[in-house]
ROMAR-589219 format. One record per residue: residue in three letters; x, y, z of N, C-alpha, C, O in turn. Coordinates in pm, whole numbers, plus 50000, padded with zeros to 5 digits. Example, Ala and Ser with C-alpha at 12.3 -4.5 7.8 and 13.67 -1.06 7.14 Angstrom:
ALA513194943150780512304955050780513204967050780514244966850846;SER512854977550708513674989450714512905000350787513415011450804;
This chain:
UNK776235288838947777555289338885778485279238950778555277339071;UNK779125273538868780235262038902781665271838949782395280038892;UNK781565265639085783265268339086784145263739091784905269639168;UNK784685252139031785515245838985786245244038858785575245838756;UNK787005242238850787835240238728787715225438663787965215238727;UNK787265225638519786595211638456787375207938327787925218138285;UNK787605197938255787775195538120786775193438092785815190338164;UNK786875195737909785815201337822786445201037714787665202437706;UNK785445198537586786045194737420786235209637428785305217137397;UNK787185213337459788185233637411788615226837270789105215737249;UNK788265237137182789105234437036789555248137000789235252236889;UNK790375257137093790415262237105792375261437030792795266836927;UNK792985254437112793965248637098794455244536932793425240836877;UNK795735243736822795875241636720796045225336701796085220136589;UNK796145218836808796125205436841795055196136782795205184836735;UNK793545206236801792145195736780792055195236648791225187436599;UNK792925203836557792735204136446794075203636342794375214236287;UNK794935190636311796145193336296796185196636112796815204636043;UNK795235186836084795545192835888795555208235896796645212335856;UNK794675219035934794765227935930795935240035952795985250135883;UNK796995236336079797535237336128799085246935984799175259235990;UNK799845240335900800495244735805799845252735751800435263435763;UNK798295254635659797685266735590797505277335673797275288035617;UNK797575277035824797295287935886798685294135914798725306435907;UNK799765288135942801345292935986801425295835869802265304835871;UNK800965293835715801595301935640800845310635571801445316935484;UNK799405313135591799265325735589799185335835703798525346235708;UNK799895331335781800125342635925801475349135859801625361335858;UNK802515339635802803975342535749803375351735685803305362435745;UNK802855351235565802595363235441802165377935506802645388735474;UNK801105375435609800635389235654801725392235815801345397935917;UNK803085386135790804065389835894804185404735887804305410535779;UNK804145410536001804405430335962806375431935961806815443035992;UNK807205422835932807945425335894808245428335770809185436035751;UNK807405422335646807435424135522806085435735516805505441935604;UNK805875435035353804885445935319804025439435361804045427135365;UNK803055447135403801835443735470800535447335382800695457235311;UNK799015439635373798045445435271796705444135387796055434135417;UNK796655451135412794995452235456794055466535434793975477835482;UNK793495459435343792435471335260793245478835217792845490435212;UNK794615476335170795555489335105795665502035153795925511535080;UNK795405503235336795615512135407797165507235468797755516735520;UNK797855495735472799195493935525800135492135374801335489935391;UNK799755492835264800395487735160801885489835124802225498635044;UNK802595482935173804135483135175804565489635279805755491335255;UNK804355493735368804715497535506804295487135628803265480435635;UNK805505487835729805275479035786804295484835922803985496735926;UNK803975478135997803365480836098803595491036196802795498936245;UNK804985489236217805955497036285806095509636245806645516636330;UNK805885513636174805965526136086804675532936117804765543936171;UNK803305527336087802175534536090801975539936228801445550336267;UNK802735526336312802115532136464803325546236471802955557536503;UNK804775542936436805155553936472804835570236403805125581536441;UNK804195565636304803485582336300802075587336307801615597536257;UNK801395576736387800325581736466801275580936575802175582036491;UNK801865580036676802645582736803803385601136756803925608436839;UNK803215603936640804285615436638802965627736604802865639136647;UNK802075620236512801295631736539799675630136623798615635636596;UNK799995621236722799195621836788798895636236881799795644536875;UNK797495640236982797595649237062797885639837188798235628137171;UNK797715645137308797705642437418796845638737477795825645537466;UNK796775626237570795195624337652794655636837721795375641237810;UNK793765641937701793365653637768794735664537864795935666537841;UNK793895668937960795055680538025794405682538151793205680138164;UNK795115686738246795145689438365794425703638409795175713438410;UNK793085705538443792365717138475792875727938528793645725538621;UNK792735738038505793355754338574792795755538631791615756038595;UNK793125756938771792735760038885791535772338858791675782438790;UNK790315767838935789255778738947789075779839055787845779139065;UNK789615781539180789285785839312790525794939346791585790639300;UNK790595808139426792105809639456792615805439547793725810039576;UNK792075795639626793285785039650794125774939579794955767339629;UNK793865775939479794125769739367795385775239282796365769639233;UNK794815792539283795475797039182796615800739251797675800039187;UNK796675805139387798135805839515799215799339531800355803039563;UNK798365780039482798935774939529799745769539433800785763039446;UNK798745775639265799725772339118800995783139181802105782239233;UNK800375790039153801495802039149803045799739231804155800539180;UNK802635796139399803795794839459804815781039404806035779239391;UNK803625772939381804615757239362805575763139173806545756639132;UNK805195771339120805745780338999807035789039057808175785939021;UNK806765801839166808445800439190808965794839252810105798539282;UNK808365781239313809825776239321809835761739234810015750939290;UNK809685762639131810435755939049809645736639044810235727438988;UNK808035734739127807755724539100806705730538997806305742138985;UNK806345717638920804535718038839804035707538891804275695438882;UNK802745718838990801605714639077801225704838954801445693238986;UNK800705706138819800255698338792800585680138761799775671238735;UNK801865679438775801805665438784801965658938932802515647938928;UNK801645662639042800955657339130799765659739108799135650239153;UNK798705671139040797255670939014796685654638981796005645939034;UNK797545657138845797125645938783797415629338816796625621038771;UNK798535625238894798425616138995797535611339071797155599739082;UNK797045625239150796025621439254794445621939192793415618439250;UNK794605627739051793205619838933793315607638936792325601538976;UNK794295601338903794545587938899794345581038996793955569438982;UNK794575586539119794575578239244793015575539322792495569139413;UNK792715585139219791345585839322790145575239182789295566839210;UNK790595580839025789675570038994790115557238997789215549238970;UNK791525550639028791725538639087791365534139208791035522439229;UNK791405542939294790195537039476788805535039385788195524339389;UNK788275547839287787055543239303786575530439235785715522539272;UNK787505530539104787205512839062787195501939158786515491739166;UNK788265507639240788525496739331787485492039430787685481539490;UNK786025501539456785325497439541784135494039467783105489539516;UNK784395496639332783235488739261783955470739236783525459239233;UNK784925476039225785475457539232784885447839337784135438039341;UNK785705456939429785255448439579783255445539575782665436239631;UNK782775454439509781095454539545780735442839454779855434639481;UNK781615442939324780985431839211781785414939272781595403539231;UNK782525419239363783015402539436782235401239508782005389239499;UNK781375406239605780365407539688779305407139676778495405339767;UNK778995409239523777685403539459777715391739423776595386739408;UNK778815383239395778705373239320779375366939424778985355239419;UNK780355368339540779915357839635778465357339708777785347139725;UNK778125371539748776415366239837775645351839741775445341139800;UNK775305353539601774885347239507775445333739507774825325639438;UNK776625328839577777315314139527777255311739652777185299539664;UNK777245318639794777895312639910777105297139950777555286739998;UNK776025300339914775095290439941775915276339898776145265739957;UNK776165280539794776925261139732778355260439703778925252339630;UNK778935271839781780555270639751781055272539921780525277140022;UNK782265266639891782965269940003783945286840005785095287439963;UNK783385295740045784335307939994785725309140055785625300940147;UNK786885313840062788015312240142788075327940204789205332640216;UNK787185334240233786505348940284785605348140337785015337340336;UNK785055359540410783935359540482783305374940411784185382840375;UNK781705379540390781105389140315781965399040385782735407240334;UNK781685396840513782195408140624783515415040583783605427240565;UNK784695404840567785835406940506786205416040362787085423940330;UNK785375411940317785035421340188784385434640188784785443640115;UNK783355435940273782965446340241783655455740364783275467440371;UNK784725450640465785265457040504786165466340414786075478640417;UNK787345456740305788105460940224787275470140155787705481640149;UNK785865467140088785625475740007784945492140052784705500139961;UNK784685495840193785015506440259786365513540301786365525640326;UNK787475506140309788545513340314789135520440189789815530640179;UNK788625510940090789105516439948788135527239922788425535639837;UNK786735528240002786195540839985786705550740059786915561440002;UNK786915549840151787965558540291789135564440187789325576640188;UNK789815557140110791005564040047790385572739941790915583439911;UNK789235568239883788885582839784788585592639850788535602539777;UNK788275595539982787565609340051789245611240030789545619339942;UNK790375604840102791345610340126791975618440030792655628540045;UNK791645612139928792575620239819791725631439734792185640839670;UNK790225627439755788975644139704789285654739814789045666739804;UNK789715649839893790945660740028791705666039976791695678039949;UNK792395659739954793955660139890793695672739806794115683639846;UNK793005671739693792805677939523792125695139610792505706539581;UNK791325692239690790715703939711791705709939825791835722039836;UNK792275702439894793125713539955793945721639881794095732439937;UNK794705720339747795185718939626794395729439596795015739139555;UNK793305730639604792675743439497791675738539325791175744739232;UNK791885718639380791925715639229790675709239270790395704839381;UNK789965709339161788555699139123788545686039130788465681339017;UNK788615675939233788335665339221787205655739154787125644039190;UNK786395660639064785445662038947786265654838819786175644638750;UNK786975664738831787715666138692788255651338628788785643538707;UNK788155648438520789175636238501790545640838425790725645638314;UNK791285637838511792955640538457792985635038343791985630038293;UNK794685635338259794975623838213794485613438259793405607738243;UNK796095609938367796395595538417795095590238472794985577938464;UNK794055596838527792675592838566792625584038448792855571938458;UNK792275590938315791415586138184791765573138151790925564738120;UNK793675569838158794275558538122793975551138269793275541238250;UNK794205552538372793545541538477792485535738446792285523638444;UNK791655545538418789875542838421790065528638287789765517038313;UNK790525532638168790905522538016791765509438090791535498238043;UNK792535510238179793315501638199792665497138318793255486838351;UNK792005499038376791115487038464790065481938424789515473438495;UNK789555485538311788135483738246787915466438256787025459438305;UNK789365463238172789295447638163789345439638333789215427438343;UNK789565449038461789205440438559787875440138595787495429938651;UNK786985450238574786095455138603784945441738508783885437838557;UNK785545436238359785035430738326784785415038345783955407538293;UNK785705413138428786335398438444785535398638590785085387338611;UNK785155409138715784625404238783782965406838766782095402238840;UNK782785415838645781335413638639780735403838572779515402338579;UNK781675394138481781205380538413780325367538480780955357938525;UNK779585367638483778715356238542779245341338521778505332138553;UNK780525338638468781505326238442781945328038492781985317438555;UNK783165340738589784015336138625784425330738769784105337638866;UNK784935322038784784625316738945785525328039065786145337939026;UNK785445324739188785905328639300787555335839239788035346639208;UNK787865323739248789545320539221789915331439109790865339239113;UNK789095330439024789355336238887789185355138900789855363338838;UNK788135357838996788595371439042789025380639144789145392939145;UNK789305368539259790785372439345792445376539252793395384339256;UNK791885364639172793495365639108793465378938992794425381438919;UNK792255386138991792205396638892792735405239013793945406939030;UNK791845410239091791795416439239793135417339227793595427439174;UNK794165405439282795165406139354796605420139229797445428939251;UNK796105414239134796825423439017796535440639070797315449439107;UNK795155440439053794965455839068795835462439264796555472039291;UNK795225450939356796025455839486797345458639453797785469239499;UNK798395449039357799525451539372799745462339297800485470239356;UNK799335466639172799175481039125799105495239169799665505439129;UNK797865491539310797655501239389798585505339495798835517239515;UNK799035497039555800325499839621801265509439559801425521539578;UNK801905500139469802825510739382802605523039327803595529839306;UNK801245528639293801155542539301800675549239430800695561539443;UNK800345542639503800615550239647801995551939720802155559739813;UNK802835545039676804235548639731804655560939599805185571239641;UNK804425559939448804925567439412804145584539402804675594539354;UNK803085583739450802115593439509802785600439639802665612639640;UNK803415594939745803815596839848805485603139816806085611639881;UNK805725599339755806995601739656806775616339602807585624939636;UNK806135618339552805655631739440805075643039574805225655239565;UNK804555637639668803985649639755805475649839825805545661239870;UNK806255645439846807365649339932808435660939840809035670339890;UNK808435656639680809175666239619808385675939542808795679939433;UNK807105680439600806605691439574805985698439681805075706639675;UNK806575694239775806835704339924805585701839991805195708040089;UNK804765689139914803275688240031803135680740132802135673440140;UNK804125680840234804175672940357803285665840436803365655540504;UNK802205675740404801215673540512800115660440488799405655540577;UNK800195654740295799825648040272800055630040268799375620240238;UNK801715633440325802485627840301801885612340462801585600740434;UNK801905617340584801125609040663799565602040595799515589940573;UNK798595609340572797475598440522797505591340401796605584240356;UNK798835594340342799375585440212799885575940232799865566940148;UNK800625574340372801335565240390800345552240471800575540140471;UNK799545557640517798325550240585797315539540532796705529740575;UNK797475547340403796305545140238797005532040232796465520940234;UNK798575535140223799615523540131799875511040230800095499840184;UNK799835513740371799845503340441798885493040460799165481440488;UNK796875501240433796035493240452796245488940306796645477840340;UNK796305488440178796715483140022797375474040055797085463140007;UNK798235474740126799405462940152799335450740257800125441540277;UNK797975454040324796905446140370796275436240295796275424040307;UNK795615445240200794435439340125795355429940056795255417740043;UNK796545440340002796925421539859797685411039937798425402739884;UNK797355412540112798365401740138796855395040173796765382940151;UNK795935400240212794795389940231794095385040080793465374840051;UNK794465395940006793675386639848794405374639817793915364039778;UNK795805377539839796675365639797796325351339908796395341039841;UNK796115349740000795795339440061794585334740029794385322540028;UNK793725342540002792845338939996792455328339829791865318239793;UNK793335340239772793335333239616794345317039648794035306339595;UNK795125318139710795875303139763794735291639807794785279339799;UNK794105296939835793295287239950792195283239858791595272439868;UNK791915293439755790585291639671791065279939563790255271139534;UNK792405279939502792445273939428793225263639464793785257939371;UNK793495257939613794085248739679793075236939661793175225139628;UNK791615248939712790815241539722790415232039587790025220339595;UNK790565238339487790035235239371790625219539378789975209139366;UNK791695220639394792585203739347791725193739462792545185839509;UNK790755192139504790425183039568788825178239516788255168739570;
């Protein structure tokens, strides 16, 4: 695999092809979703905007948050009930948090496959070591938080919501570093997106256990968010250096 960045006949662009260029802007105009719209006479005179808003109204909900089956579980529904928090949206947070570590260490494993595979003829701006360090700490934070759920009373099994939409919304990183095209550079700079992601729901994770009285979680959360805030300051250099390199 090449890791460099090359020109190449891309006709990708509306440039390589300019006669074409007017018949296509104006049949993009006709099927504009500001006017009536026709495809297969399932949008016919309604605009776009409309259909989505009433699938948004009678849509259901991404799944739901499991009832506690242990009674530590059910104690701990109960108490966080009188006084006035719902255990379940920290449940479902720390679904989220935990299937985002775990993507996260299949990330790190699929950069680690595909540097061992290139190191030979590239210069990497990392070392394996470096990586598969990161990609054990990001395993370290899923024990922390299958902690978390079961001290909770709750199934760390389970997929939450916010799990389900993490899991959909990293899919496309997951795909970009398992592509056999894409170079170094190209999935640090995916990487570096998801680190900065991860941060931010570990502070707002740390956030949510403080106003639902779980203190105790509140130290190895903050620990999680400091080594995250590690990683995207070393992905980011590294992505600097990778594509520094490139210009030479």
């Amino acid at each position: 695999m090449e890791n460099v960045t090359r020109s190449g006949f891309n006709r990708t662009g509306a440039q390589t092809s300019l006669h074409t260029v007017q018949n296509m802007q104006a049949f993009a105009d006709e099927q504009s979703p500001s006017g009536p719209a026709h495809i297969d006479g399932v949008l016919e005179g309604r605009s776009i905007a409309s259909v989505r808003a009433e699938f948004v109204h009678e849509a259901e909900r991404i799944g739901s948050v499991p009832i506690p089956t242990t009674l530590t579980g059910v104690l701990a529904t109960g108490l966080s009930k009188l006084t006035g928090h719902r255990p379940e949206v920290l449940v479902d947070k720390l679904g989220e948090r935990l299937a985002f570590e775990r993507t996260g260490v299949r990330l790190y494993q699929a950069l680690i496959d595909k540097a061992e595979a290139v190191q030979a003829d590239v210069a990497l701006p990392f070392t394996i070591g470096e990586l598969k360090h990161i990609r054990d700490e990001e395993l370290e934070h899923m024990h922390i938080v299958t902690s978390a759920l079961e001290g909770l009373g709750a199934d760390p099994t389970a997929q939450t919501p916010c799990a389900d939409v993490a899991g959909v919304a990293s899919s496309g990183a997951m795909q970009v570093l398992s592509d056999p095209r894409t170079t170094i550079a190209q999935c640090l700079e995916t990487i570096l997106s998801v680190e900065l992601t991860d941060g931010a729901g570990w502070d707002l994770l740390i956030r949510l256990s403080g106003s639902a009285g779980q203190d105790e979680l509140i130290k190895p959360f903050r620990e999680a968010l400091a080594r995250e805030q590690e990683h995207a300051q070393q992905v980011k250099g590294w992505l600097e250096r990778a594509v520094v390199d490139d210009l030479d």
